[in-house]
C-alpha positions as CSV (number, residue, x, y, z in Angstrom):
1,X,34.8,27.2,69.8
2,X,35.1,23.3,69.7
3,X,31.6,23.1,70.7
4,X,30.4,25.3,67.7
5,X,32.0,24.0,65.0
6,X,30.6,20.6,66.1
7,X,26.9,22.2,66.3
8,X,27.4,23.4,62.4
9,X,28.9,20.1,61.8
10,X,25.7,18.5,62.7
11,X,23.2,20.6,61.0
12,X,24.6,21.3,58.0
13,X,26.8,18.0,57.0
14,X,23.6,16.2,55.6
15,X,23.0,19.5,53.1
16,X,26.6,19.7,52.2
17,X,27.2,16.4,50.9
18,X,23.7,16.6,49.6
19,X,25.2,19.5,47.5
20,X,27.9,17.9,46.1
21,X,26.3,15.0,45.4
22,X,23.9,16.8,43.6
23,X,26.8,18.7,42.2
24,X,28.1,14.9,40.9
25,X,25.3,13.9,39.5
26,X,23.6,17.4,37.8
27,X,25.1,16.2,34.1
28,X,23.5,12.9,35.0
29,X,19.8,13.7,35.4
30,X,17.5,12.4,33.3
31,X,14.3,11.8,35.3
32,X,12.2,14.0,32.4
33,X,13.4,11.4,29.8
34,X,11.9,8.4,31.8
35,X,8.9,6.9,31.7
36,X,7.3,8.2,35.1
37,X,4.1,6.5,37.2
38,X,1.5,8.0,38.1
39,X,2.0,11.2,40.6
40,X,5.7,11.8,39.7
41,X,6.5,15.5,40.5
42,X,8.2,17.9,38.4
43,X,12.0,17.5,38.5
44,X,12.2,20.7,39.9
45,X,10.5,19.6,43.2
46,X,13.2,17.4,44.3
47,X,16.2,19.6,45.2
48,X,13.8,22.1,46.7
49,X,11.8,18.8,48.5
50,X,15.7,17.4,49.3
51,X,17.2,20.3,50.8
52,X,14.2,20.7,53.7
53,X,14.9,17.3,54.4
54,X,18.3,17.3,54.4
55,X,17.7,20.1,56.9
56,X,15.7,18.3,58.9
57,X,17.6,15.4,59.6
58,X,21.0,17.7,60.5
59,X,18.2,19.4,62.8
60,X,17.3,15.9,64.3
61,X,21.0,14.8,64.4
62,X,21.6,18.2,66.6
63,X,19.0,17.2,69.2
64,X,19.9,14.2,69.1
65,X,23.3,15.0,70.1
66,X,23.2,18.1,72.2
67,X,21.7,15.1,75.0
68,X,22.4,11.6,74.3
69,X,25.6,9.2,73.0
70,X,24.1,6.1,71.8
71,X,27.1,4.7,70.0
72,X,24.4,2.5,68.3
73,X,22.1,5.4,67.2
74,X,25.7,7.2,65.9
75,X,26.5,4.5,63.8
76,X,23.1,4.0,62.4
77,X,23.0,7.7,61.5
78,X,26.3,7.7,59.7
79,X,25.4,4.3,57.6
80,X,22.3,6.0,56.4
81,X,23.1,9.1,55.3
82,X,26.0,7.0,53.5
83,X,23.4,5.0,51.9
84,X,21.3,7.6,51.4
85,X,23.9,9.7,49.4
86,X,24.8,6.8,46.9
87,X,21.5,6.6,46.2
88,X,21.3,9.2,43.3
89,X,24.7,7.5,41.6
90,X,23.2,3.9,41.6
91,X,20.5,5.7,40.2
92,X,21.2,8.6,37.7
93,X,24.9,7.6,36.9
94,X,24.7,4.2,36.8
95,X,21.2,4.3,35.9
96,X,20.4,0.5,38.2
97,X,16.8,1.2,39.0
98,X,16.4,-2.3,40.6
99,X,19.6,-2.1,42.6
100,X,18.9,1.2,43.4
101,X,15.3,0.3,44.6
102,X,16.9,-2.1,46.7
103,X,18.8,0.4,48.1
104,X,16.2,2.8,49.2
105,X,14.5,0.0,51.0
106,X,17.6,-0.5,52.8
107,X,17.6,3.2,54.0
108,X,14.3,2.5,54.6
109,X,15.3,0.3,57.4
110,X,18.6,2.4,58.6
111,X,15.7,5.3,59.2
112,X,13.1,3.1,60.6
113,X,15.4,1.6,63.4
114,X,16.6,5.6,63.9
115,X,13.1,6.6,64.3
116,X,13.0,4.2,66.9
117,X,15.7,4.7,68.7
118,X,15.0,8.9,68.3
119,X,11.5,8.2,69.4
120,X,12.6,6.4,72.7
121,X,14.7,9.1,73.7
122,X,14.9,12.2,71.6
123,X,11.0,13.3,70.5
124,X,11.5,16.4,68.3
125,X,14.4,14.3,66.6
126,X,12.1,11.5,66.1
127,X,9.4,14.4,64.5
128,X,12.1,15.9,62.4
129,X,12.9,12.4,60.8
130,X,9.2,11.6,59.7
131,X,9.2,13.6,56.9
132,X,11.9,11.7,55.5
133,X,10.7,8.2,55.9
134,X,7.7,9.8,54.4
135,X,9.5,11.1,51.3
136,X,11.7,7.7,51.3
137,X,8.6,5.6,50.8
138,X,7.4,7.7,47.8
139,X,11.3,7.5,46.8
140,X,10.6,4.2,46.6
141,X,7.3,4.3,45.0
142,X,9.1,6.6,42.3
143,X,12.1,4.0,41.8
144,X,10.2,1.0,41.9
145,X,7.6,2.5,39.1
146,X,10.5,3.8,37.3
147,X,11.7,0.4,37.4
148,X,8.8,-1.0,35.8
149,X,7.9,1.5,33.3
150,X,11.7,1.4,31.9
């Protein structure tokens, strides 16, 4: 039973706190109010775009864990998805696009080193991360324009 409940810890901890932040934050929102660069999506990609990622990385986190114990790789998972849940309250609360800009190019680096270190020993945890570095660096695009524009 042990062994379960730690399985569904592992897949589904990155879309639970993903809900409540995005819980948090829903009064928040005001990304249609901004002043958006070029290729912005519609607001109502990002949950939708959000919770298949947040998917994905409790599905890499899983295979990650069902074979290996890097205390390093552990660590590194944790930070990030601590970083990458304050994200959207440096961003939409306190509304500190630079800082929060900042701050996605830190996860940045928390997922690049995990990539790494997935890709060395885990390979369909290393392909289920991808797609968020992917979305991260248009994150960042988004912030950093954001930034600019406002």
């Amino acid at each position: 039973m042990k062994l379960l409940l730690q399985k569904i810890f592992y897949l589904f901890l990155p879309i639970t706190i993903g809900s409540l932040i995005g819980f948090i934050i829903k009064d928040s929102i005001h990304y249609d109010a901004l002043i958006l660069p070029p290729f912005s999506p519609k607001s109502i990609v990002f949950p939708i775009v959000w919770s298949i990622i947040y998917l994905l990385i409790g599905i890499a986190y899983y295979f990650y864990r069902k074979r290996y114990c890097n205390s390093k790789a552990i660590i590194i998972y944790y930070v990030q998805l601590y970083v990458n849940f304050t994200w959207p309250i440096l961003f939409f609360i306190y509304r500190c696009f630079m800082f929060s800009a900042i701050w996605i190019m830190i996860l940045i680096l928390f997922v690049l080193i995990l990539i790494f270190l997935f890709y060395k020993s885990e390979k369909r945890s290393f392909y289920a991360f991808l797609p968020y570095l992917i979305w991260l660096l248009f994150a960042f695009y988004l912030n950093f324009g954001i930034y600019l524009l406002n």
